[in-house]
C-alpha positions as CSV (number, residue, x, y, z in Angstrom):
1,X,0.0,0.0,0.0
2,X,1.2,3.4,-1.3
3,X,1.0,7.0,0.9
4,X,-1.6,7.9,-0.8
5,X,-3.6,4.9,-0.6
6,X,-3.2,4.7,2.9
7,X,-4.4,8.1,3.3
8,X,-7.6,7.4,1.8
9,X,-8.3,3.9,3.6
10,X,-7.6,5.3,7.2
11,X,-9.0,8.4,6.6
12,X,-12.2,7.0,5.3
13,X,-12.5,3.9,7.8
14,X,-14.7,4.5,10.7
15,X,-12.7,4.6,14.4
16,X,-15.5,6.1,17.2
17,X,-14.0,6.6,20.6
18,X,-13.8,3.4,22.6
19,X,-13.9,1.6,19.1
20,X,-10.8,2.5,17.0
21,X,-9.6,-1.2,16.7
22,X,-10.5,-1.1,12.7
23,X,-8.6,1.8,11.9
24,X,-5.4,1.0,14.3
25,X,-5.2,-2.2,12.4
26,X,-5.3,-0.6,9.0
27,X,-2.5,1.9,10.6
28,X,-0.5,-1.0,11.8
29,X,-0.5,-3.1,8.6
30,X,0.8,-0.1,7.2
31,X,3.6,1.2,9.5
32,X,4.6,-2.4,10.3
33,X,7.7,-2.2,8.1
34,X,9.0,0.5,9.3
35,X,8.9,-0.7,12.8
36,X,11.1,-3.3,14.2
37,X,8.4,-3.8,17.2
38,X,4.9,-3.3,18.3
39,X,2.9,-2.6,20.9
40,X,-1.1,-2.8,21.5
41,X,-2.8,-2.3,24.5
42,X,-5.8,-3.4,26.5
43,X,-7.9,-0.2,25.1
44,X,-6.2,-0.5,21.5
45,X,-3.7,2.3,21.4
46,X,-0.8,0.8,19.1
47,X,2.7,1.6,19.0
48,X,5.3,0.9,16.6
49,X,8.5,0.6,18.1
50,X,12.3,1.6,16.2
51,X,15.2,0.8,17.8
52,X,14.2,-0.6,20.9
53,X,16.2,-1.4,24.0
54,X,18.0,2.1,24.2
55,X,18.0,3.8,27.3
56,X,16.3,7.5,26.0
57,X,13.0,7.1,25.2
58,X,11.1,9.6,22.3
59,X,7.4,9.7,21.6
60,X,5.6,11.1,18.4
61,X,2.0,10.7,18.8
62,X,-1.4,11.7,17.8
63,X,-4.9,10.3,18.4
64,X,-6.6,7.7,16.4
65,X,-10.5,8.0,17.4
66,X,-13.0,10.5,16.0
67,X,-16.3,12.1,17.4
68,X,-19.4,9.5,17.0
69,X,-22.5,8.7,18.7
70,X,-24.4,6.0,21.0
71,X,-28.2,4.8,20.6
72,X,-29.4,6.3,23.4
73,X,-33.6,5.2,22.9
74,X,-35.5,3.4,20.4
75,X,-38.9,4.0,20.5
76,X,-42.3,2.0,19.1
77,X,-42.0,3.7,15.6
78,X,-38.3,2.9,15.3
79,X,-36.4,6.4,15.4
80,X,-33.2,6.1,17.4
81,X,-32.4,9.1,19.5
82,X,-28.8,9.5,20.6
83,X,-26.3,10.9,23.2
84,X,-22.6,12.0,22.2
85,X,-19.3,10.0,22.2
86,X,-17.2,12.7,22.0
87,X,-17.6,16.3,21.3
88,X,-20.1,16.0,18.9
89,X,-22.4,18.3,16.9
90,X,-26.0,18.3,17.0
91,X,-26.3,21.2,14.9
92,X,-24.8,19.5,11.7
93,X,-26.8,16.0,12.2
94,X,-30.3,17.2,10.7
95,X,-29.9,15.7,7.3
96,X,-26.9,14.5,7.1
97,X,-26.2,10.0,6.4
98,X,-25.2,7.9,9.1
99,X,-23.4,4.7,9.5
100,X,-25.0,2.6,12.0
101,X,-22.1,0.2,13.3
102,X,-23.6,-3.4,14.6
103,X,-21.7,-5.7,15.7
104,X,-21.5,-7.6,12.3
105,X,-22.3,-4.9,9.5
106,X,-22.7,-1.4,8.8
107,X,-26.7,-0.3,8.0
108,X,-27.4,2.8,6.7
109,X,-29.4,5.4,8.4
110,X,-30.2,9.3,8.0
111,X,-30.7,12.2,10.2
112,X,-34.4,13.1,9.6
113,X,-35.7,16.6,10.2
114,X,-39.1,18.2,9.5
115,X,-39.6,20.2,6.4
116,X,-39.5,24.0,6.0
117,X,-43.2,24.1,5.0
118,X,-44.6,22.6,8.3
119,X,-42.0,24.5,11.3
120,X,-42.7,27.5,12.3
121,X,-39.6,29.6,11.3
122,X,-39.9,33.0,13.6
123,X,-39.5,30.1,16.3
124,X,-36.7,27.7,14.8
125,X,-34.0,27.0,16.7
126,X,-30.6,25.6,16.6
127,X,-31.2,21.7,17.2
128,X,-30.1,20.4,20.3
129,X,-29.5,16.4,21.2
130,X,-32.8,16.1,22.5
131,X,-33.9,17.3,18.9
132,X,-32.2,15.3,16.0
133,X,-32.7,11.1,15.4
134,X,-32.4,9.0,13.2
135,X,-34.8,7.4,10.7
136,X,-33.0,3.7,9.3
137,X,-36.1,2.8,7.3
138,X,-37.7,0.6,10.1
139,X,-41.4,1.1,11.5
140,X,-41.6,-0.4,14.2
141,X,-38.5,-1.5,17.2
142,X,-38.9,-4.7,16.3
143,X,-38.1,-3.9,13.1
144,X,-34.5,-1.9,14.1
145,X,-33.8,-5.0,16.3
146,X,-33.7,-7.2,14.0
147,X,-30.9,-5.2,12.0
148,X,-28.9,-5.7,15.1
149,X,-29.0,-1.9,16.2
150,X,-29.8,-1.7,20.4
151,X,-29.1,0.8,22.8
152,X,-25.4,1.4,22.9
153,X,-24.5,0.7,18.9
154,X,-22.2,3.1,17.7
155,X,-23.1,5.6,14.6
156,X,-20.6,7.8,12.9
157,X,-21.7,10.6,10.1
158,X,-20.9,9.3,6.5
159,X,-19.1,11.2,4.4
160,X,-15.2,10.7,2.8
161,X,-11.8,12.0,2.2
162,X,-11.8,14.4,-1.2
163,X,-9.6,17.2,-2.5
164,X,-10.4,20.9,-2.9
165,X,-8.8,22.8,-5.3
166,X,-5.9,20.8,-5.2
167,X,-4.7,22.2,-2.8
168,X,-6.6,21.2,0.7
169,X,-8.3,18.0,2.1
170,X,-11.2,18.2,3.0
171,X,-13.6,15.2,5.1
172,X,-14.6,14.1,9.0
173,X,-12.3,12.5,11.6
174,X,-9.3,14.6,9.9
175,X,-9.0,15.5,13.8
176,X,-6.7,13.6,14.5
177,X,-6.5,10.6,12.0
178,X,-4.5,12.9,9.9
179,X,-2.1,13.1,12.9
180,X,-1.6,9.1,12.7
181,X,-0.9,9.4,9.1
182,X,1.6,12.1,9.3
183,X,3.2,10.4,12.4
184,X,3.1,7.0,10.0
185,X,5.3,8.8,7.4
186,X,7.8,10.3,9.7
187,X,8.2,6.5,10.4
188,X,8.2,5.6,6.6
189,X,11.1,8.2,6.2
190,X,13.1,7.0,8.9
191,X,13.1,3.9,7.2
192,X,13.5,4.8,3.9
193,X,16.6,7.2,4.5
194,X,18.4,4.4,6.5
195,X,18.4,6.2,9.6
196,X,19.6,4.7,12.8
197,X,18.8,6.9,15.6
198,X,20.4,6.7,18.9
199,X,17.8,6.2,21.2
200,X,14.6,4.0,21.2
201,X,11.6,5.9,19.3
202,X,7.7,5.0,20.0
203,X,5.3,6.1,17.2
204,X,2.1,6.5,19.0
205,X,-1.7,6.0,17.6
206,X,-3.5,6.6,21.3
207,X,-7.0,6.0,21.6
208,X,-10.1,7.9,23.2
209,X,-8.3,11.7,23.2
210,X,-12.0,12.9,22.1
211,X,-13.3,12.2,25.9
212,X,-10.5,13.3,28.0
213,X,-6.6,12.3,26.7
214,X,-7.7,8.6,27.9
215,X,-5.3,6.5,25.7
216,X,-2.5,8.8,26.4
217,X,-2.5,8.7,29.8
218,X,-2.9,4.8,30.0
219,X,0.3,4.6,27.3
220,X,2.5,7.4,28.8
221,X,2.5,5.2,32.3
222,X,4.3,2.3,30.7
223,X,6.0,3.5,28.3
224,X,7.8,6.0,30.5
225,X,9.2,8.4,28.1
226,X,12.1,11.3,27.8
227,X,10.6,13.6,25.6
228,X,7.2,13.5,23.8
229,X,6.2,15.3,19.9
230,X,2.6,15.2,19.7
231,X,0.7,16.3,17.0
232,X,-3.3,17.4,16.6
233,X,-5.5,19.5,14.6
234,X,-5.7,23.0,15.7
235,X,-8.4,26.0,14.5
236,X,-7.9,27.9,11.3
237,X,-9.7,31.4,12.5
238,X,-9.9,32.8,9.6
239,X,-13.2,32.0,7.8
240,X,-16.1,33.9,9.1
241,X,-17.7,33.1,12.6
242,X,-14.1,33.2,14.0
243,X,-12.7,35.9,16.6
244,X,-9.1,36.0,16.9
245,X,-8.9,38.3,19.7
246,X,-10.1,35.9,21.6
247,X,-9.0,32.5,19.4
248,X,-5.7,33.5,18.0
249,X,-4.9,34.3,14.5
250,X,-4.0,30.7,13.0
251,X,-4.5,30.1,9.1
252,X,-4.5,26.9,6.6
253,X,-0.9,27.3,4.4
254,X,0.9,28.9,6.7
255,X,2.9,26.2,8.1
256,X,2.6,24.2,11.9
257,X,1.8,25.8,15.0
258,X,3.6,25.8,17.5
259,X,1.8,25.6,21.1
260,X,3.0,28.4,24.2
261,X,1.1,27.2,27.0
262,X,2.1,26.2,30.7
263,X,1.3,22.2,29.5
264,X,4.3,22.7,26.9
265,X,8.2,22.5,27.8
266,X,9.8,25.7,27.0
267,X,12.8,23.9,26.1
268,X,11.6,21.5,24.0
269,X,9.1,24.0,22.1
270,X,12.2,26.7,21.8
271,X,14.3,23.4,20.3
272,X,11.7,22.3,17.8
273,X,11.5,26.7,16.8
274,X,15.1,26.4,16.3
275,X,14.6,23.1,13.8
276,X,11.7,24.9,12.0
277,X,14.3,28.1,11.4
278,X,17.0,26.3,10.6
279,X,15.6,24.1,8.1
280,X,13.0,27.3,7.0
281,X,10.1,25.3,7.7
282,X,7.1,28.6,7.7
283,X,5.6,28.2,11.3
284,X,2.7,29.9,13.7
285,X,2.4,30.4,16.8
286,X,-0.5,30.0,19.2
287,X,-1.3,30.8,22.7
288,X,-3.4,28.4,25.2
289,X,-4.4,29.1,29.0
290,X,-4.6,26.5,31.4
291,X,-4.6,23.2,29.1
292,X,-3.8,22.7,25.2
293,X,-7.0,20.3,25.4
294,X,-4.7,17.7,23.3
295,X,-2.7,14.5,24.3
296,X,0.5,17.0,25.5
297,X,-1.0,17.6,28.7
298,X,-1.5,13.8,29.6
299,X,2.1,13.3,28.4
300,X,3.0,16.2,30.7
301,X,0.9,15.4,33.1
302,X,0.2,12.0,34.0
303,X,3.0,10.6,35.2
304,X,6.0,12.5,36.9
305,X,6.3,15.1,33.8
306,X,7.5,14.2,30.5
307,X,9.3,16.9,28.6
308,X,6.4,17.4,25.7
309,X,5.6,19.9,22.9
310,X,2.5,20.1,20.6
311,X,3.0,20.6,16.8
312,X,-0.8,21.2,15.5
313,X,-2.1,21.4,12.3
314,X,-4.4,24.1,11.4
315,X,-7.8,22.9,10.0
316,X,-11.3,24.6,9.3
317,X,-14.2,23.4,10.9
318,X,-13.5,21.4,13.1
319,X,-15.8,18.5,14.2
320,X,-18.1,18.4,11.2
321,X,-17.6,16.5,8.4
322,X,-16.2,18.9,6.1
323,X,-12.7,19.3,8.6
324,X,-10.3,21.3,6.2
325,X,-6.6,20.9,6.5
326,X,-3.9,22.3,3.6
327,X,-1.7,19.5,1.9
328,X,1.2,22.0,2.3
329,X,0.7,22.1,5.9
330,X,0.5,18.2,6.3
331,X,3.9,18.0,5.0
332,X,5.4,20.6,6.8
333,X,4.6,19.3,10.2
334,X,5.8,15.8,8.9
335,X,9.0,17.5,7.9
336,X,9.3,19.0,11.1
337,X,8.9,16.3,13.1
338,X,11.3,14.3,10.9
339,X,14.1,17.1,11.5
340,X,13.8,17.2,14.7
341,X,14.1,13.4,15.5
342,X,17.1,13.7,13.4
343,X,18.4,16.3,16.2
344,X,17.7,14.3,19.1
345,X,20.7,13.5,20.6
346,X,19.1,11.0,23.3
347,X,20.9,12.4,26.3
348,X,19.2,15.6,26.6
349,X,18.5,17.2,30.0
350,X,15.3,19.1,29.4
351,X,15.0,20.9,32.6
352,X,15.3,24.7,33.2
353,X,18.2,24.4,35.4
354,X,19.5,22.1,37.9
């Protein structure tokens, strides 16, 4: 399997929160020889190992799960109402396809929603969760039963990977799946250039970041790490809707941003600023208060504080299923992380003075 087709097969296969197995094996299959180890844990984050054995320990990482949602009720007509797994958007549902994931198959269903003619418009409203269901052709419960959907099954939105312009990608779950393939080809170019690095590197795919950094903090207390790259979508604030006073002033073909926030190691962010410069990789910066809300803060956090910087990508609306990220920007921040891995020394004291 080629880059590109990779790109297209993860991007497009479905990996809820609490239910990325699917997608981490696709990831797997495809980093697997590039790695001369692997690791998989009891929630499914995955982990391909280079170099193991070495005393200094490096992490890249990103997030492998994307926004979904549970069947919540099922009542006598058979409309399934729902509850979030994950951050997601009731506002965007009405109309849109759904995969319904049973244990065996995928059945279609769609977000149903009453036409213009018979609301009253002076008193629409934005819909809320209690609002929005799903119609999957049944009439009755028995009826959605018997297609092996029940309180609990997982549905994602359906919609997949294109290009725009040629120039951007544009489809849902780019946050973060786009992080595990651009953390997938820092490990193809490792491999390809012959590099032997001197310390043992863990490329990262964690699971369930969408409800609280889960995976990441399970997979940072064992693997114990030195120093941690991750990498996530962040906002592009410049279409309209968007204040950057308040949300920063981060835009699509500009380059990676690079997080300033009490979560990130000034060390480590200054060192990857330097590798940016020196190799005249375009980069933004970006400003966060008391958390990045990404996988940094449980690889800062979590255990006794591993030295960790965020590289983000920008991306346009986020959590729907139109996420927006520039092609030029993707390859940047996998340059970036490349260059600074070559840096790494693997006896670095990261601390602000001792």
């Amino acid at each position: 399997m080629n880059a590109n087709e990779f790109l297209y097969s993860y991007l497009n296969n479905a990996s809820p929160t609490g239910f990325e197995a699917s997608g981490q094996k696709i990831w797997l299959d495809y980093i697997q020889p590039f790695i001369d180890e692997k690791i998989i844990d009891t929630y499914g984050t995955a982990v391909g190992v280079i170099n193991p054995g070495q005393p200094y320990k490096v992490v890249i990482e990103a997030h492998a799960d994307e926004i979904s949602w549970f069947v919540n009720y099922i009542d006598d007509n058979g409309y399934l109402f729902l509850r979030r797994n994950g951050g997601s958007d009731a506002l965007i549902a009405p109309s849109m396809r759904a995969n319904i994931h049973t244990k065996d198959k995928v059945v279609k269903g769609i977000f149903g929603w009453p036409a213009i003619h018979v609301r009253d418009i002076a008193k629409d409203k934005a819909p809320s969760i209690s609002d929005i269901f799903i119609d999957c052709g049944a009439s009755n419960k028995k009826e959605v039963e018997e297609m092996g959907i029940h309180v609990g099954t997982v549905v994602t939105f359906e919609d997949g990977l294109m290009e725009l312009n040629g120039k951007y990608l544009v489809g849902r779950a780019l946050d973060n799946r786009i992080g595990g393939y651009m953390i997938a080809e820092v490990a193809r170019r490792l491999k390809e250039n012959n590099i032997t690095l001197p310390y043992t590197l863990y490329v990262v795919n964690s699971v369930q970041e969408e409800i609280g950094l889960r995976g990441a903090e399970m997979i940072v207390r064992r693997l114990k790490p030195d120093l941690a790259f991750i990498t996530d979508v962040t906002h592009d604030t410049q279409s309209p809707m968007y204040n950057k006073k308040t949300q920063g002033d981060m835009a699509c073909g500009k380059g990676p941003v690079i997080c300033y926030g009490p979560a990130v190691q000034n060390n480590v962010r200054d060192f990857i600023i330097e590798i940016a410069e020196e190799n005249k990789i375009d980069f933004q910066r970006q400003a966060v208060s008391r958390s990045t809300g990404t996988d940094t803060d449980s690889f800062a956090y979590a255990t006794e504080g591993v030295a960790s910087a965020l590289i983000s990508l920008p991306l346009k609306y986020m959590h729907t299923t139109v996420e927006t990220i520039a092609k030029d920007d993707m390859n940047a921040v996998i340059d970036l992380i490349y260059q600074c891995l070559l840096k790494v020394k693997g006896n670095e004291d990261w601390r602000y003075f001792n």
